[in-house]
Structure formats: structure tokens, C-alpha cells
N, C-alpha and C positions, 0 to 999 in steps of 0.2 A: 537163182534165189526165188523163192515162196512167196507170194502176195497173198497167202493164208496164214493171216495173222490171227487168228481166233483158235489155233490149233496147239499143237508142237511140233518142234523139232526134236528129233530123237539124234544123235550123234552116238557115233557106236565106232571105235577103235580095235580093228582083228588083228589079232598075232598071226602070223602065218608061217609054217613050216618051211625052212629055205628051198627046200628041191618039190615043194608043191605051190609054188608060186603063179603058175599057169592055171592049174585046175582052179584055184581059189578063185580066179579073175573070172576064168568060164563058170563058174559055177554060180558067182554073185551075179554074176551078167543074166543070165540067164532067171534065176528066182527076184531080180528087180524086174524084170520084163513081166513073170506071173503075176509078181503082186501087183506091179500099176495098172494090169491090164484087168485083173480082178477083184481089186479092193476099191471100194468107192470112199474110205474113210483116210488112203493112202493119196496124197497130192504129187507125189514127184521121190523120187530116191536118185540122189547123187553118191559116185562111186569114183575115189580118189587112191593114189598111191602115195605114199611117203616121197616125196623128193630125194632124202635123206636113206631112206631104209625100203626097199622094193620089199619086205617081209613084212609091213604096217602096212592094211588098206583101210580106211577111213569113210563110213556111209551115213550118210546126211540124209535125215527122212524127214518129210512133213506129215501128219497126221491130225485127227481130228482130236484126237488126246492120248492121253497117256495110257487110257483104261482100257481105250481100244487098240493100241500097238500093243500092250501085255496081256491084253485077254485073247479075244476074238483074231487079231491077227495070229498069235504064237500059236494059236490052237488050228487052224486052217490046214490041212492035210498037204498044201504043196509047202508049209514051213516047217513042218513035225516032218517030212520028208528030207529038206532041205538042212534042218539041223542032225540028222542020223548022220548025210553024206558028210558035213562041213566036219567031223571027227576026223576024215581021214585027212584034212589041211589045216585046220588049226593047230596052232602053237602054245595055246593056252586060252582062260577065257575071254571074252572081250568084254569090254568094258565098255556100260550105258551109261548115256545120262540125256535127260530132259533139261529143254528150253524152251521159254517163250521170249519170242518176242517183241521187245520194247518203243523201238525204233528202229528204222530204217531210212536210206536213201532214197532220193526219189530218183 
């Protein structure tokens, strides 16, 4: 969990192709390592499987806002790179959505 609560969280749900379930894994594995190791507005990316369904992966981002995970991140040449490949494993589009927030656990 994020102790940057001044930001967001972006949650983003991939369809994934059944017989490219592997590359998907490798491939998000790999473009969360670029981004947290080059984006300073990027705080952490968790990367989950469906319990239910190994063809849903599920990526939890923290970020400094929303302006900047949809502008300046999507525009960064290792994600315009990243999203050409993820055509050949997607199952359709994934779906975003923004959060802040409100409270947490200590």
C-alpha cells in the first residue's frame, strides 16, 4: 500500500488473451520495472492475477495525479513502445479508473 496520499491511484483491469498469458506477465513485469526506475511522479506499481480468472491481471499505480499518468507518462517512449507490443496479448481494452484516497489503516 502507498503512503502517498496526495496523489492517485490509478487501477487498471487487462483482458488477456488465454494462450498469451505468459508474455503478458513478462511484459508488464518488465515496463513496471522501467517506469518505477524512470518516472519520479510514479511511487510504486503493483501487479496482481485474478484468483478466479489467470486471463484478468489487475495493476494498482500510485502517481502524482491523473494529468500526469495520462499525459507525460502515456507519451514516454518506453509506454508508446509498451503499448504497440501489449496488441499482441490483449483481449480487449482495459479499463481505468482514478482514486484518492480518504482513509487508511495505520
Amino acid at each position: 500500500m502507498s503512503t502517498h496520499t496526495d496523489g492517485v491511484t490509478v487501477v487498471i483491469v487487462c483482458p488477456i488473451q488465454p494462450d498469451k498469458t505468459e508474455l503478458a506477465r513478462r511484459e508488464f513485469s518488465t515496463i513496471i520495472q522501467t517506469v518505477v526506475a524512470n518516472e519520479t511522479a510514479c511511487h510504486g506499481i503493483d501487479l496482481h492475477v485474478d484468483a478466479d480468472n489467470p486471463n484478468r491481471l489487475l495493476l494498482i499505480e500510485y502517481w502524482d495525479s491523473k494529468e500526469t499518468f495520462t499525459g507525460p507518462h502515456m507519451q514516454t517512449p518506453h509506454m508508446q513502445a509498451f503499448l504497440q507490443r501489449a496488441q499482441a496479448f490483449l483481449a480487449g481494452m482495459p479499463e481505468f479508473s482514478f482514486w484518492r484516497e480518504f482513509a487508511a489503516a495505520p
